[in-house]
C-alpha positions as CSV (number, residue, x, y, z in Angstrom):
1,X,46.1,24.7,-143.7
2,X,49.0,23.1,-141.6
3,X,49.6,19.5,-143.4
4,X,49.3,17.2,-140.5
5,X,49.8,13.2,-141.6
6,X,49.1,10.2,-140.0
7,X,51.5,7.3,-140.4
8,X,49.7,4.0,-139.8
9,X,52.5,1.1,-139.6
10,X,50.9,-1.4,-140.9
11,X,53.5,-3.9,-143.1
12,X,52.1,-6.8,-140.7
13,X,48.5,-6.3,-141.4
14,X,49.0,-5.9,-145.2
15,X,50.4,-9.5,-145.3
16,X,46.9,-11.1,-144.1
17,X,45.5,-10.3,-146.4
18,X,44.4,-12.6,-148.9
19,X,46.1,-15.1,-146.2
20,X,43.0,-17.2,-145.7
21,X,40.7,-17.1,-142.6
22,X,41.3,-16.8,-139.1
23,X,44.0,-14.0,-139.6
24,X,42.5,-11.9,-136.7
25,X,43.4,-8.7,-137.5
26,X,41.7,-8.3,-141.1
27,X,38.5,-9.7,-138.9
28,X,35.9,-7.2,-139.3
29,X,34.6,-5.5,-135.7
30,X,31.2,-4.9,-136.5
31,X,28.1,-6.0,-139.4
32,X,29.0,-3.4,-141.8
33,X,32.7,-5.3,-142.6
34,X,35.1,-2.4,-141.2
35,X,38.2,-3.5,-139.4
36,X,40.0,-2.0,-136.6
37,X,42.1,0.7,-138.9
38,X,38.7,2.4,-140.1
39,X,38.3,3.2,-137.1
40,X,42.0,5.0,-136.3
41,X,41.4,6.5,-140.1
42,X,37.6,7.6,-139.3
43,X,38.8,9.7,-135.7
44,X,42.0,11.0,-137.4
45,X,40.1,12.6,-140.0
46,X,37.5,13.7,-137.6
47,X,40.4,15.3,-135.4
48,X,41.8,17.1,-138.5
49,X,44.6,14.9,-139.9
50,X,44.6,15.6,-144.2
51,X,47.0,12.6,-145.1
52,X,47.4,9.3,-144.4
53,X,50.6,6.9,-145.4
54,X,50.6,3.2,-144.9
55,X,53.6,1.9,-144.4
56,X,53.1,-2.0,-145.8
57,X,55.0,-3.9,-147.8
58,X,55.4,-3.6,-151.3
59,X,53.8,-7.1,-152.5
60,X,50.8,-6.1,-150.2
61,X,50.7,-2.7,-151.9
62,X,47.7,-4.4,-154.5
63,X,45.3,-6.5,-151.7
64,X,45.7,-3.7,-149.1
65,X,44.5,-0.7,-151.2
66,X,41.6,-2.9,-152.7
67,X,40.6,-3.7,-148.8
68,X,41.5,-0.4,-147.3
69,X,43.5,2.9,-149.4
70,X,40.5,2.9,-152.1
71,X,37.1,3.3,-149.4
72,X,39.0,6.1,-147.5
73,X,40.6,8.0,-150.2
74,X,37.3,10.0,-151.1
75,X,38.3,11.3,-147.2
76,X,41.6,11.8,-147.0
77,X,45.2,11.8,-149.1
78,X,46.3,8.5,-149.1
79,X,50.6,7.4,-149.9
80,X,51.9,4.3,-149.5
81,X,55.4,3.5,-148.0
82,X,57.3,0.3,-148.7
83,X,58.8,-1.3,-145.9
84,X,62.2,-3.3,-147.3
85,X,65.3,-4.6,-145.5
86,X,67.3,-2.7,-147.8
87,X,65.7,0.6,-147.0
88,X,68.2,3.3,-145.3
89,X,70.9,0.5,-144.8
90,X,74.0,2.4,-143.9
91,X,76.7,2.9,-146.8
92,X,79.1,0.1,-146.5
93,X,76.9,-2.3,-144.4
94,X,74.8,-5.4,-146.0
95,X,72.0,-7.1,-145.1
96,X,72.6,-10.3,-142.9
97,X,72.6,-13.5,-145.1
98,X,69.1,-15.5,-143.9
99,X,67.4,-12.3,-142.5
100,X,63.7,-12.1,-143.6
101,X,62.4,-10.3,-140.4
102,X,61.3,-6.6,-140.7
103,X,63.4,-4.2,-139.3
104,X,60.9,-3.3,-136.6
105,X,58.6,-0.7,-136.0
106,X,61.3,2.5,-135.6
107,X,62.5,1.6,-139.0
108,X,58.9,1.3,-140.2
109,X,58.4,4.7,-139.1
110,X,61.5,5.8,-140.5
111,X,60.3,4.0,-144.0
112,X,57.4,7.1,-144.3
113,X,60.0,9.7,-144.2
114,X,59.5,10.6,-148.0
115,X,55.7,11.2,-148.0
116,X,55.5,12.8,-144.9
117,X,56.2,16.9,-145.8
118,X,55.3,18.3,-141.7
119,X,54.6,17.2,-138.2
120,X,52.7,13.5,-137.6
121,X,51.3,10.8,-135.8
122,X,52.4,7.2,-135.7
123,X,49.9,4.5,-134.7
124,X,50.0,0.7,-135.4
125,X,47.2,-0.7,-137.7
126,X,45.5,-2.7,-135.0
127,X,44.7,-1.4,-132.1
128,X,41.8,1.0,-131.6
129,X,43.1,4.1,-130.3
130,X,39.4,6.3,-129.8
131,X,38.4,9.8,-130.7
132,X,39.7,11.5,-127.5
133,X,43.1,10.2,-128.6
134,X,43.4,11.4,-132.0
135,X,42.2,15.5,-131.0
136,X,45.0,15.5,-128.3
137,X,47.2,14.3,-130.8
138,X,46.3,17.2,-133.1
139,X,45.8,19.6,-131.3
140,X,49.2,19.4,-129.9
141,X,50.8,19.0,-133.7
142,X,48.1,22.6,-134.0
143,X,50.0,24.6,-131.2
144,X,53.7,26.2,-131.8
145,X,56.6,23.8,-130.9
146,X,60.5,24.0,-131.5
147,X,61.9,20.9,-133.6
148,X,62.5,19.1,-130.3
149,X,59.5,18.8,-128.9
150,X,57.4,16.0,-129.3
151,X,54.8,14.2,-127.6
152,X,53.0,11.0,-126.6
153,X,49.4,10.0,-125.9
154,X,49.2,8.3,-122.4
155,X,46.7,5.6,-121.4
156,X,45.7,4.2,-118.1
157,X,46.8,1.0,-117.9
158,X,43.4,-0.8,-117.1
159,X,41.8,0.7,-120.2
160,X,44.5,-1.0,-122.2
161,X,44.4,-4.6,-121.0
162,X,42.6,-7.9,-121.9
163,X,40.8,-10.6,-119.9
164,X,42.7,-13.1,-121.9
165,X,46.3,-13.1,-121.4
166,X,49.2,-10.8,-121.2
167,X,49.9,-7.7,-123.4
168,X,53.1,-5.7,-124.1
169,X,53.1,-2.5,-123.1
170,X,55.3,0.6,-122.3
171,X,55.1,1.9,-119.0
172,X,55.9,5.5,-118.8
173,X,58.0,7.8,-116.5
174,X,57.3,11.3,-115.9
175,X,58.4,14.3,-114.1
176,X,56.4,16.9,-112.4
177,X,55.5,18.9,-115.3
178,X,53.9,15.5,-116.9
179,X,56.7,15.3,-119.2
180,X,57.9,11.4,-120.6
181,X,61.7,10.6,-118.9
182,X,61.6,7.1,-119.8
183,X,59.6,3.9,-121.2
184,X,60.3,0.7,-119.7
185,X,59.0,-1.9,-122.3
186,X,57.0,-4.8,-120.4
187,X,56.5,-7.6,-122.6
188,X,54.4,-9.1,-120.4
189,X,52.0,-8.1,-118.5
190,X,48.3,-9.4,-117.4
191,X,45.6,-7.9,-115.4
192,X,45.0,-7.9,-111.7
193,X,41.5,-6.6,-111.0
194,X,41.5,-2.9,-111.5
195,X,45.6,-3.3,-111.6
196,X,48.0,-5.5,-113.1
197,X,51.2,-7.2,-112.7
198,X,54.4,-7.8,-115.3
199,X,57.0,-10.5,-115.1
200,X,60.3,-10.7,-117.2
201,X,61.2,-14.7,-116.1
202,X,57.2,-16.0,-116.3
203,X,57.9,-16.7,-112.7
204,X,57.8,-13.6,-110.6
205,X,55.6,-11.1,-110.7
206,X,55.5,-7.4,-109.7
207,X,52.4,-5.1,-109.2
208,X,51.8,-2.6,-111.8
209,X,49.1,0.2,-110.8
210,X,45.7,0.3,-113.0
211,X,46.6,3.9,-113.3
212,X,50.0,3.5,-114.5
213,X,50.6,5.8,-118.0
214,X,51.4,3.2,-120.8
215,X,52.5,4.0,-124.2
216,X,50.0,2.0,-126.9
217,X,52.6,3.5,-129.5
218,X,50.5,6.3,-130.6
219,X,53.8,9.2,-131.1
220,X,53.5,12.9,-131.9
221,X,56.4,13.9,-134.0
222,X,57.9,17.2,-135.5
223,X,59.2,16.2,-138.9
224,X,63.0,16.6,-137.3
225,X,62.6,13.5,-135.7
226,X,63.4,11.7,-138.9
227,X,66.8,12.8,-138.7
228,X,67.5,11.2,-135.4
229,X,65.5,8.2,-136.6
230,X,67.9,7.7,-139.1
231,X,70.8,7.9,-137.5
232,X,70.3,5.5,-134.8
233,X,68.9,2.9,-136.9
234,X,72.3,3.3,-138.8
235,X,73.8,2.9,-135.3
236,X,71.7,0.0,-134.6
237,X,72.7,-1.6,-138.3
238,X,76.5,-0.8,-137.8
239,X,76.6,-2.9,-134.4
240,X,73.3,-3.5,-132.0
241,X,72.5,-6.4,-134.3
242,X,75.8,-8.3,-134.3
243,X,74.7,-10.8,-131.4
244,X,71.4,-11.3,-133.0
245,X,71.0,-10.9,-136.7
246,X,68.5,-12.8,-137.9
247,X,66.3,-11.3,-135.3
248,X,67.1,-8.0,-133.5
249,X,64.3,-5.5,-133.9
250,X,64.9,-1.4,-134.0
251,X,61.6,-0.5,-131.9
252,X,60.0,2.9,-132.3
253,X,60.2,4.1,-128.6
254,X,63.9,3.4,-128.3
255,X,64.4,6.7,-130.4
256,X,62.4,8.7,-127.5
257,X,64.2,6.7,-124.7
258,X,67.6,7.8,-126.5
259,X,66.9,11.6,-127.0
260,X,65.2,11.4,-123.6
261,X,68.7,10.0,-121.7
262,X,70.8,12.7,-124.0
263,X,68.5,15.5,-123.4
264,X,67.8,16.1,-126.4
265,X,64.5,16.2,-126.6
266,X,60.9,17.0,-124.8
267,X,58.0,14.7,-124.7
268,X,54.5,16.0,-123.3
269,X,52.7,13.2,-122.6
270,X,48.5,13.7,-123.2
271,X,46.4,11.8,-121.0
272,X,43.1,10.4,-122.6
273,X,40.5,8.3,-120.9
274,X,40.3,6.3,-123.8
275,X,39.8,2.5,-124.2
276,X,41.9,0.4,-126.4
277,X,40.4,-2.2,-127.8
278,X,42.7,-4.5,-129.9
279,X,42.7,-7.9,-131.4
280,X,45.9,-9.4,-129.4
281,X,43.7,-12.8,-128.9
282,X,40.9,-14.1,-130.7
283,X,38.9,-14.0,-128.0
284,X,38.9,-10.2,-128.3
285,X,36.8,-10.2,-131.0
286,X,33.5,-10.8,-129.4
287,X,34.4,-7.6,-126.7
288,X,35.6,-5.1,-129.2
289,X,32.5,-5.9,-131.3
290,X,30.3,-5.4,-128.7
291,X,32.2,-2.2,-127.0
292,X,31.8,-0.8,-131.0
293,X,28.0,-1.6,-131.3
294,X,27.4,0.0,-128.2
295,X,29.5,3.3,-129.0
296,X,27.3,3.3,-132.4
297,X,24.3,2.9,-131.1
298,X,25.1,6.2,-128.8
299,X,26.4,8.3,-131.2
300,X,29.6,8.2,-131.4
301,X,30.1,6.5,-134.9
302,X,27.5,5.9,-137.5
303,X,27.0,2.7,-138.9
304,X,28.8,3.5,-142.1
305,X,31.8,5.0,-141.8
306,X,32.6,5.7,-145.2
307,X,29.6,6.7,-146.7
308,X,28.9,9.8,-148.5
309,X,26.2,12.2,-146.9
């Protein structure tokens, strides 16, 4: 059987836990106490994915497989990958004296390299991605690709937003032939009706259509892409951090947005109808618990997700 892995970034979400309450993401969505990432675990498995590696940090390693790693490992293969400042720094480069913030999610990704042996998915830890999401996914890492071809699973934009302030979201560029040509990161970006609108001063806003194809960071890779993740994090070490330090993150979809501008690379981009939910403000809470009762009591997820039939 094709090993197909899913890579859940998730150094952020480790670190809540045991943090005390009102850390919304370790909030359990429904009665039965399962968070958000039982959910992404539950519909990988169900689409076919055989290993999963958290990428957390090493401290959390403890508190996050005794909340998570030890109820889904009767499932599925579980790794862990440490996310550390110190990991893949280029030879001859330190890091900056005072810097405590991570890397950023493309070195996250970059941190699973080891424990990942074929083709993969990256998702973050808090968002809910849905079924539909997870089959595309793997059923494109299922079909016969060359090393450069890689994919993305598209939302709609209005099935990714939330009544109660502004998300950050990738808008996506494609061609014709459906295929990704950019991502335009919008940091900020709040619903208008069915649409939406973005602004980049807080001032003035543009109109962004409903249907717009966003990027909720949900990445199809061949295992090649490692290489190139690699070597432009060294790039971004070795001088993209100089006028910021302390601070400047390496982002995931920068590595597709560089391969895309040097042609190095294809990215299909697989539509879904599905419905984020997320935890982005506490006031999210209350919908995605409801939108989850309602998708158990029709079916779509049992009331225990972990229990053994």
């Amino acid at each position: 059987m094709k090993q197909t892995t899913l890579v859940i970034m998730a150094a952020g979400l480790g670190s809540r836990f045991g943090a005390g309450k009102g850390q919304k993401q370790v909030t359990p969505v429904d009665d039965e106490g399962h968070l958000i990432i039982d959910y992404s675990i539950y519909d990988a498995i169900r689409a076919g994915f055989n290993k999963v590696v958290f990428v957390i940090k090493p401290e959390s390693e403890e508190m996050f497989d005794k909340a998570i790693g030890a109820r889904v490992r009767p499932f599925i293969e579980v790794a862990y990958a440490h996310q550390t400042l110190d990991k893949y720094m280029p030879e001859g480069t330190s890091i900056p004296e005072g810097r405590e913030k991570p890397w950023g999610t493309g070195h996250a990704a970059l941190c699973a390299r080891d424990f990942v042996p074929g083709s993969f998915v990256v998702i973050n830890a808090d968002d809910f991605y849905g079924c539909d999401a997870f089959l595309a996914a793997h059923n494109f890492l299922m079909e016969e690709h060359s090393d450069n071809e890689h994919a993305m699973v598209g939302y709609r934009l209005r099935n990714t937003m939330t009544p109660f302030g502004s998300v950050a979201r990738g808008v996506c560029e494609t061609d014709e032939n459906g295929n990704l040509t950019s991502v335009i990161e919008r940091t900020k970006i709040v619903a208008r009706g069915d649409d939406a609108a973005f602004t980049e001063d807080g001032e003035t806003y543009e109109f962004l259509s409903g249907d717009a194809t966003v990027s909720l960071n949900l990445w199809v890779f061949q295992n090649s892409i490692f290489d190139e993740m690699q070597n432009r994090f060294e790039n971004f070490v070795r001088g993209e951090i100089a006028d910021s330090p302390l601070k400047k993150e390496f982002y995931l979809p920068s590595v597709p947005n560089q391969l895309l501008d040097e042609g190095k690379a294809k990215f299909s981009v697989l539509p879904t109808k599905a419905k984020w939910f997320g935890m982005t403000y506490l006031e999210d809470l209350k919908n995605t618990r409801e939108s989850i009762l309602k998708m158990k009591n029709e079916g779509a997820y049992p009331a225990q997700l972990w229990e053994r039939k």
